[in-house]
MIZABA-175793 format. One record per residue (C-alpha): residue number from 1; x, y, z; residue in three letters. Coordinates in nm, 2 decimals. Layout:
   num       xx       yy       zz   residu
   NUM        X        Y        Z      ala
...
***
This chain:
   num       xx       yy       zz   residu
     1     0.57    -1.00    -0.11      unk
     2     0.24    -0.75    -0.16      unk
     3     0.19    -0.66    -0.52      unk
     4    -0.01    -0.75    -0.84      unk
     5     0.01    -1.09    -0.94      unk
     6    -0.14    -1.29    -1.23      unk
     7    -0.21    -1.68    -1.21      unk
     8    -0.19    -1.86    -1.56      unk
     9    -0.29    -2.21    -1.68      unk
    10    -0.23    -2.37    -1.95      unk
    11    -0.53    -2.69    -1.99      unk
    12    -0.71    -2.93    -2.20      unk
    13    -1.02    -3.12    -2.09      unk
    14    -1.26    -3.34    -2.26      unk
    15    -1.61    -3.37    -2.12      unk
    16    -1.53    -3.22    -1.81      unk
    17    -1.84    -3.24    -1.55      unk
    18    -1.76    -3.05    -1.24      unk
    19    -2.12    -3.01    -1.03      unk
    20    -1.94    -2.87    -0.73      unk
    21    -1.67    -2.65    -0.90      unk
    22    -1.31    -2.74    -0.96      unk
    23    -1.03    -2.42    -0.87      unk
    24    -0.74    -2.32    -0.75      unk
    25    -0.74    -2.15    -0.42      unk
    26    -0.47    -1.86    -0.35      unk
    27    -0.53    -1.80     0.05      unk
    28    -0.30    -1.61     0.30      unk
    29    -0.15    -1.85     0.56      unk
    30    -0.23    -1.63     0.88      unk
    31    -0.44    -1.47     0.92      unk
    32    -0.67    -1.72     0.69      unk
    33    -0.85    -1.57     0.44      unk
    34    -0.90    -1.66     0.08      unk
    35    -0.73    -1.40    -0.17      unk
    36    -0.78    -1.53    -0.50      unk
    37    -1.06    -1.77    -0.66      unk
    38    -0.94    -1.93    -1.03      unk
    39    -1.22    -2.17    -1.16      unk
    40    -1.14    -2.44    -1.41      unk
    41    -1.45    -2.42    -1.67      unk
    42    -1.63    -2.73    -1.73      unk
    43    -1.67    -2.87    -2.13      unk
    44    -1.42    -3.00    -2.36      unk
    45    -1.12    -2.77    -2.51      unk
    46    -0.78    -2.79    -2.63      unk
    47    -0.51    -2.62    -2.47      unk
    48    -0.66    -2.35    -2.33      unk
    49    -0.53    -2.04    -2.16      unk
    50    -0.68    -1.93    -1.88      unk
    51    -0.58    -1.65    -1.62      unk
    52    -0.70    -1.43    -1.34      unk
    53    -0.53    -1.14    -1.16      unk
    54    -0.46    -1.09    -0.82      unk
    55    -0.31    -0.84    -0.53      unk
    56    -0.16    -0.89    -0.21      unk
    57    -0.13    -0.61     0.03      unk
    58     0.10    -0.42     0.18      unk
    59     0.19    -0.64     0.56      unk
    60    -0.17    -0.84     0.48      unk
    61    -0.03    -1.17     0.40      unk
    62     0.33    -1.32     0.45      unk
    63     0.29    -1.63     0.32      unk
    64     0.04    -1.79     0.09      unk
    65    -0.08    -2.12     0.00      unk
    66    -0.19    -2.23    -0.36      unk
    67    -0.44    -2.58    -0.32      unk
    68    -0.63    -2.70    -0.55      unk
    69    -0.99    -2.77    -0.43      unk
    70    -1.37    -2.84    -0.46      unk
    71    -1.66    -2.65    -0.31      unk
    72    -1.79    -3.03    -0.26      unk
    73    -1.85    -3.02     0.18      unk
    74    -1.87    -3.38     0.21      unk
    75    -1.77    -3.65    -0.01      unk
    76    -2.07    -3.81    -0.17      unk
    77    -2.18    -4.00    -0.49      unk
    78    -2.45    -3.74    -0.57      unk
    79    -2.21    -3.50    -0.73      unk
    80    -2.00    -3.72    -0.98      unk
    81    -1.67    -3.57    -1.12      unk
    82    -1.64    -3.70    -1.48      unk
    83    -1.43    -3.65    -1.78      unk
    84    -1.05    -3.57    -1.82      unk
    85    -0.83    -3.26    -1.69      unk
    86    -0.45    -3.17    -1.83      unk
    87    -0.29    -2.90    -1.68      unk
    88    -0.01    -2.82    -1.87      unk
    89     0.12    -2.59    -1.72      unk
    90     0.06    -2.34    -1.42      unk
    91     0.24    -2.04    -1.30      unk
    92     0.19    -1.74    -1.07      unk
    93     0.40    -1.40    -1.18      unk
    94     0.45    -1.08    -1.07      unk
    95     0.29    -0.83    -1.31      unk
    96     0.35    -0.42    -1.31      unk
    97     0.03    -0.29    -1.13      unk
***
């Protein structure tokens, strides 16, 4: 429903390369258009929390679709994904706006 949302994680990585970004992508089924970007930092931490906030509008977007996704076009061995990602734990709430 439209409102003010906030997308949390909870994550630990260790020497986490990521040339061509590493997010979550909160888009609106139809009609398609991307509502809400939240990048997973590169490095090496410990449990980290992380969040973004978001809106949907009012009759804009029905139904949504959370993916998780690169910004990589094509698969290739020029951008190399290394190190180790733990998401403990994601959620998407409703927050008062």
């Amino acid at each position: 429903p439209p409102g003010s949302y906030r997308i949390s994680l909870i994550a630990s990585a260790r020497n986490l390369k990521l040339p061509k970004q590493l997010f979550w992508s909160i888009r609106c089924a139809d009609p398609a258009s991307e509502i809400a970007r939240f990048n997973i930092p590169e490095g090496t931490f410990n449990r980290r929390q992380l969040s973004l906030d978001f809106a949907i509008g009012l009759g804009a977007c029905p139904m949504q679709v959370l993916r998780l996704e690169t910004a990589a076009i094509a698969e290739s061995w020029r951008f190399r994904y290394v190190g180790t990602l733990v998401m403990h734990k994601l959620s998407i709430e409703r927050v008062s706006s």
